[in-house]
C-alpha positions as CSV (number, residue, x, y, z in Angstrom):
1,X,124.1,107.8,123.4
2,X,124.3,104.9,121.0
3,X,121.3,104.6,118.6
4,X,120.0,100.9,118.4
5,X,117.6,101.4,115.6
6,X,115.0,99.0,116.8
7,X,111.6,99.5,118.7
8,X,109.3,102.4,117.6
9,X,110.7,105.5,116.4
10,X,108.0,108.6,116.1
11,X,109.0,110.6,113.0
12,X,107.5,113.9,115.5
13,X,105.7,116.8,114.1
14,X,106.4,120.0,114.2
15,X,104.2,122.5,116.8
16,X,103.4,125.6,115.7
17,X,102.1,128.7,117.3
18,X,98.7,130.6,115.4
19,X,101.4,132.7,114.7
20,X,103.6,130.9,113.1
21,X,106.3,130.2,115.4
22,X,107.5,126.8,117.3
23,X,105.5,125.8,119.6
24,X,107.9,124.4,122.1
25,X,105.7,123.6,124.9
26,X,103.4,122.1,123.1
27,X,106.1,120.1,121.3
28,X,107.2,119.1,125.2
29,X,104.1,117.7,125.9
30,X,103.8,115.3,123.0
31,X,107.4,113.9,123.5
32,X,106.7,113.5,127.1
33,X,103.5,111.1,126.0
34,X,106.2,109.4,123.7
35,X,108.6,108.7,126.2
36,X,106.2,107.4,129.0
37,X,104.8,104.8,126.1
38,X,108.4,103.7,125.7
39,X,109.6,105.0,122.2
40,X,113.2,103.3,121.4
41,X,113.9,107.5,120.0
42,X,112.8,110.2,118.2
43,X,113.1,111.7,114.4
44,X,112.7,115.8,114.0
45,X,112.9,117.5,110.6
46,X,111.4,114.1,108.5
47,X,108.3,114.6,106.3
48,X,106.0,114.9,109.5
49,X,108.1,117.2,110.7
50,X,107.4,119.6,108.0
51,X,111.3,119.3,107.0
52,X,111.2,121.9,103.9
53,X,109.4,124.8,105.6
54,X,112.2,124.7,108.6
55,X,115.0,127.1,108.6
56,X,118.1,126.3,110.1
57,X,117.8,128.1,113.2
58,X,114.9,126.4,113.8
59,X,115.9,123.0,113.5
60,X,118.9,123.9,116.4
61,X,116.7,124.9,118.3
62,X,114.1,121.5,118.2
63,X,117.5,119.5,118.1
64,X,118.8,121.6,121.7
65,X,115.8,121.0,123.0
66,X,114.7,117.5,122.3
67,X,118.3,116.7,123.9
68,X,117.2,118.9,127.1
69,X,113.7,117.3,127.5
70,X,114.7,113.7,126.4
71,X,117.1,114.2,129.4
72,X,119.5,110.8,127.6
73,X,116.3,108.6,127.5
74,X,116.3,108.4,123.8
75,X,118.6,109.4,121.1
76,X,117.4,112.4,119.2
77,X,118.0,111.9,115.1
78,X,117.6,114.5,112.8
79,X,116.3,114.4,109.3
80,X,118.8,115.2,106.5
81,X,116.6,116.1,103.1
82,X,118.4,118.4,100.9
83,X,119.0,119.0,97.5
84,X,122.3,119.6,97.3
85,X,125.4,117.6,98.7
86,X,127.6,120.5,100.4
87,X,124.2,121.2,102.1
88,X,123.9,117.9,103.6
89,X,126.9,117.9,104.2
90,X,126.8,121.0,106.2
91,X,123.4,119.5,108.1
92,X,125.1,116.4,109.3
93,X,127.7,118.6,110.5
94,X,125.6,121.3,112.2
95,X,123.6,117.9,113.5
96,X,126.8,116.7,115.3
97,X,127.4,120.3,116.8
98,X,123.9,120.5,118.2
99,X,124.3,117.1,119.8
100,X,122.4,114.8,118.0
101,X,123.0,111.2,118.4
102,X,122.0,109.9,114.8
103,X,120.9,110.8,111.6
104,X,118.2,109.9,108.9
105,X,118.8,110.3,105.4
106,X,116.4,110.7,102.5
107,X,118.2,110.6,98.9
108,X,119.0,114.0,97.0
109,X,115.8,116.6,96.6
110,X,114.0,117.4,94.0
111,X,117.0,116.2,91.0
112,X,116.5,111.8,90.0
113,X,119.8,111.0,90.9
114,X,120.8,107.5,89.2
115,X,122.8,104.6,91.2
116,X,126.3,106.0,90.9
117,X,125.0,109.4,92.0
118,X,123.0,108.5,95.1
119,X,125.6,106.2,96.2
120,X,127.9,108.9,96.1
121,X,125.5,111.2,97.8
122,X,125.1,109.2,101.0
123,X,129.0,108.1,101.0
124,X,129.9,111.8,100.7
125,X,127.8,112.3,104.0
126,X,128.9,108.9,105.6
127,X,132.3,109.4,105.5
128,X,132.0,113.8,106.8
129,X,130.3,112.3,110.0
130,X,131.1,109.7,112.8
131,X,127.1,109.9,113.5
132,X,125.2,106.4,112.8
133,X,123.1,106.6,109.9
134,X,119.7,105.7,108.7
135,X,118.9,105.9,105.0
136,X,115.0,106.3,104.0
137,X,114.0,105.2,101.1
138,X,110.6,106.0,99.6
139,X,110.6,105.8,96.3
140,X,106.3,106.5,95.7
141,X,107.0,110.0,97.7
142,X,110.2,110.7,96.7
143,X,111.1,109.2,93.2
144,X,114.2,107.7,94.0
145,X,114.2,103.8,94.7
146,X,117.5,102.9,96.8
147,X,118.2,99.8,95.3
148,X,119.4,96.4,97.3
149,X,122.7,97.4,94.4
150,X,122.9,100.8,96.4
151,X,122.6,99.0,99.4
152,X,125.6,96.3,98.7
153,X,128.0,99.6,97.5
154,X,126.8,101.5,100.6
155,X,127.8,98.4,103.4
156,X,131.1,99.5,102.7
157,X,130.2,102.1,105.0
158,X,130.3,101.1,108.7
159,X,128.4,104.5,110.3
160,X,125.4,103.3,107.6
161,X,123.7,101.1,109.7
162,X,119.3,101.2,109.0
163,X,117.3,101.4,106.4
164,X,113.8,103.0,107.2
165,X,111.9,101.0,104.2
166,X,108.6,102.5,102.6
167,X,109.1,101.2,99.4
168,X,105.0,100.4,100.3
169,X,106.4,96.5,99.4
170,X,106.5,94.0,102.3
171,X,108.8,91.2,100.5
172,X,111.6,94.4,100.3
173,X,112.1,93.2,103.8
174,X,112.8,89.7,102.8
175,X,114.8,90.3,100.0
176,X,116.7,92.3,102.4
177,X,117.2,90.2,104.7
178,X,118.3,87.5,102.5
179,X,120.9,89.9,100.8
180,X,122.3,91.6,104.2
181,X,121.7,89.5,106.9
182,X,121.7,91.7,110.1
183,X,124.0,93.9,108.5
184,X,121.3,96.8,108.4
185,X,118.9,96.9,110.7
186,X,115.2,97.6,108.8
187,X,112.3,99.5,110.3
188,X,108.9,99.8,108.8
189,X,108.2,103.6,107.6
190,X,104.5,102.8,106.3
191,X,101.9,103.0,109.0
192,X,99.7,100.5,107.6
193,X,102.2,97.8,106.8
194,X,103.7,98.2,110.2
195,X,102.9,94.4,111.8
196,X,103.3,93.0,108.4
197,X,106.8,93.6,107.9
198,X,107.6,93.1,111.5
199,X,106.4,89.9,111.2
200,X,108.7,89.3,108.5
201,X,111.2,90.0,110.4
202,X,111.6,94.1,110.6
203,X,114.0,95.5,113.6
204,X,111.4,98.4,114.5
205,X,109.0,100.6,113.5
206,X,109.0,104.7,112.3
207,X,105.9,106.0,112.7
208,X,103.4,108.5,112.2
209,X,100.3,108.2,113.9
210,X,102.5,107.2,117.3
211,X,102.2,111.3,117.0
212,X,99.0,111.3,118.5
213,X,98.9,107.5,119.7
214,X,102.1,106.7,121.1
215,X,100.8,103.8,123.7
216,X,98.9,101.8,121.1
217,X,101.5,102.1,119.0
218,X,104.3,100.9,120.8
219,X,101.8,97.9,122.2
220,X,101.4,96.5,119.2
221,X,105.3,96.4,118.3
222,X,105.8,94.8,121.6
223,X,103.1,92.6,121.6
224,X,104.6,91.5,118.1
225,X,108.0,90.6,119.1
226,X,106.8,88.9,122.2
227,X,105.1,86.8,120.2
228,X,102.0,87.9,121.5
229,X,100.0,87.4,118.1
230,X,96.5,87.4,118.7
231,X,96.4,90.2,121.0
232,X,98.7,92.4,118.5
233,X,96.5,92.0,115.3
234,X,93.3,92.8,117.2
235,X,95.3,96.1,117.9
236,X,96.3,96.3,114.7
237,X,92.8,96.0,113.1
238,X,91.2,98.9,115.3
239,X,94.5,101.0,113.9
240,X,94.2,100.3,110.5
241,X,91.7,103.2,109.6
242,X,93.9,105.4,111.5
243,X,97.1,104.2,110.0
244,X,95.7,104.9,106.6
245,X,95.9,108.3,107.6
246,X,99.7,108.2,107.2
247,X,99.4,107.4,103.2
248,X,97.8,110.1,102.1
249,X,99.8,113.5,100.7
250,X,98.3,115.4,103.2
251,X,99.7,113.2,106.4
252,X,100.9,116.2,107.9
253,X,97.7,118.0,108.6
254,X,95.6,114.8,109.0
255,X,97.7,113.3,111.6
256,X,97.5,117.0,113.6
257,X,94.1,117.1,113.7
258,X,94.9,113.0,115.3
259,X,97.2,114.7,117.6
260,X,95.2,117.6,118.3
261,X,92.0,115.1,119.0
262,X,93.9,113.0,121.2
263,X,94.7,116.5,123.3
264,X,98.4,116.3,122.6
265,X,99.1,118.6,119.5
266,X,97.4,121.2,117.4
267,X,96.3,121.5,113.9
268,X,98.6,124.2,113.2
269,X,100.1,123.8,110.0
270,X,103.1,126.1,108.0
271,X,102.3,127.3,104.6
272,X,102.3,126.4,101.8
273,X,100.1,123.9,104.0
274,X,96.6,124.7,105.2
275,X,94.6,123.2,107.6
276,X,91.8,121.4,106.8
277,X,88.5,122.5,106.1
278,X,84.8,121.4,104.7
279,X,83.9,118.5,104.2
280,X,87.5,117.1,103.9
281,X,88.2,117.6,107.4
282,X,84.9,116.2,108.7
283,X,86.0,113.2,106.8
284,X,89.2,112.8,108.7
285,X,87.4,114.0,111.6
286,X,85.5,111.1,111.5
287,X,87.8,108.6,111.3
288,X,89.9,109.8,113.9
289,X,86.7,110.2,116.4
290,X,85.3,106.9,115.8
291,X,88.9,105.8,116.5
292,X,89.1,107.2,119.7
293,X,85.5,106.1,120.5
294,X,86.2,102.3,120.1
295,X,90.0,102.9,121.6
296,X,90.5,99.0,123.1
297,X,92.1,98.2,126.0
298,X,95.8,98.7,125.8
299,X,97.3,95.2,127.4
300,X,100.4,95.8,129.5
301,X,103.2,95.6,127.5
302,X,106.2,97.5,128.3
303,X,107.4,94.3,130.9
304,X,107.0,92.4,128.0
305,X,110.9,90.1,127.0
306,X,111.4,90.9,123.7
């Protein structure tokens, strides 16, 4: 299965038992919610996903069985974050084996790499694989800004085909777009910028709080390319406080305790992670509840030509 890289793309959490194993039916239950709201395909391993607390094995085993319960609905992409070369280089190629159908890419872990470096980084792994290839860039989270420079050496490479920007700068997508064209597709990876950067002309849309509110957020992105304005930023206002959510360092647990709320996840966190507690969590607890509480109306969208 081909990977379009449009539409809204859940970056999915991880589900985890009390103790501490994958929760796989649980994990079924929330992609089942995603696919009836009509998510374009689905990330496993990214920063939601709790990426660098997975083991190998583990990620086989959520790659095998996305593929089973997606039943070729969606493509299944897996997260590549690792700090060394030969061991992304080993990841894409274990992600091809287990049957994956694309890949995201975040720039080497934990060392600043400088231009030549992560341009030679993401060839390395462009050129090991035939799979089609998403780079994230997030320069606030992860210190490395992919550059539009990067970008122009990296076109060379036909399998890199979409940028996942969260550079937390909307005009990124214009200058984008007047560097590149279509050549790579660009999907908005910061929850509350989301219709902003559509609007400006983004392909799609990798989200976080789709997680626990996969309907709403796949209404607004079609309401947005149907040109369906109005109707998509009164959406978008009710989301905001909820989107916010997906900003914050601790995104994982606050957008479980979202999922968990909604009744399709759990809270269940892996260490060095807790989950939350005092007066922090009845914060977030608050925000998600009044959420759900005002929830609007969801127009019908998925006939919508877009």
């Amino acid at each position: 299965m081909s990977v379009e890289w449009k539409g809204v793309i859940p970056a999915l959490t991880t589900k985890f038992t009390p103790d501490d194993k994958l929760d796989l039916p649980l994990f079924n239950k929330n992609l089942q919610f995603q696919l009836e709201a009509g998510v374009s395909g689905v990330i496993l391993g990214g920063t939601l996903g709790e990426a660098s607390v997975l083991t190998t094995s583990e990620k086989e085993t959520l790659v095998k069985f996305a593929i089973e319960k997606v039943a070729g609905k969606v493509p299944v992409i897996l997260n590549i974050a690792e700090g060394s070369t030969n061991e992304a280089l080993n990841q894409a190629d274990l992600a091809k084996k287990w049957g994956a159908q694309g890949l995201m890419i975040l720039p080497p872990m934990r060392y600043k790499s400088d231009h030549r470096e992560t341009v030679t980084y993401f060839a390395a792994v462009a050129q090991s694989t035939d799979l089609p290839i998403m780079i994230y860039n997030n320069p606030v989270d992860y210190k490395i800004d992919v550059t539009l420079d990067m970008f122009a050496d990296l076109a060379a490479y036909e399998n890199i085909q979409a940028i996942k920007e969260s550079t937390r700068d909307v005009t990124n997508v214009t200058r984008l777009i007047n560097r590149f064209g279509s050549r790579f597709k660009i999907l908005c990876g910061v929850d509350p910028l989301a219709m902003e950067e559509l609007l400006l002309g983004a392909d799609g849309w990798v989200a976080g709080l789709v997680c626990a509110f996969p309907k709403e957020t796949v209404a607004i992105y079609r309401l947005v390319k149907a040109g369906h304005i109005a109707e998509a930023t009164a959406m978008y206002r009710w989301f905001m406080p909820l989107l916010e959510l997906d900003i914050h360092a601790k995104l994982v647990q606050y957008i479980k305790l979202a999922e968990k709320q909604a009744g399709i996840g759990s809270e269940e966190v892996r260490g060095p992670r807790l989950t939350l507690s005092g007066e922090e969590r009845e914060r977030v607890l608050q925000v998600i509840d009044t959420g759900i509480a005002t929830r609007p109306v969801i127009p019908e969208y998925l006939h919508l030509t877009i």
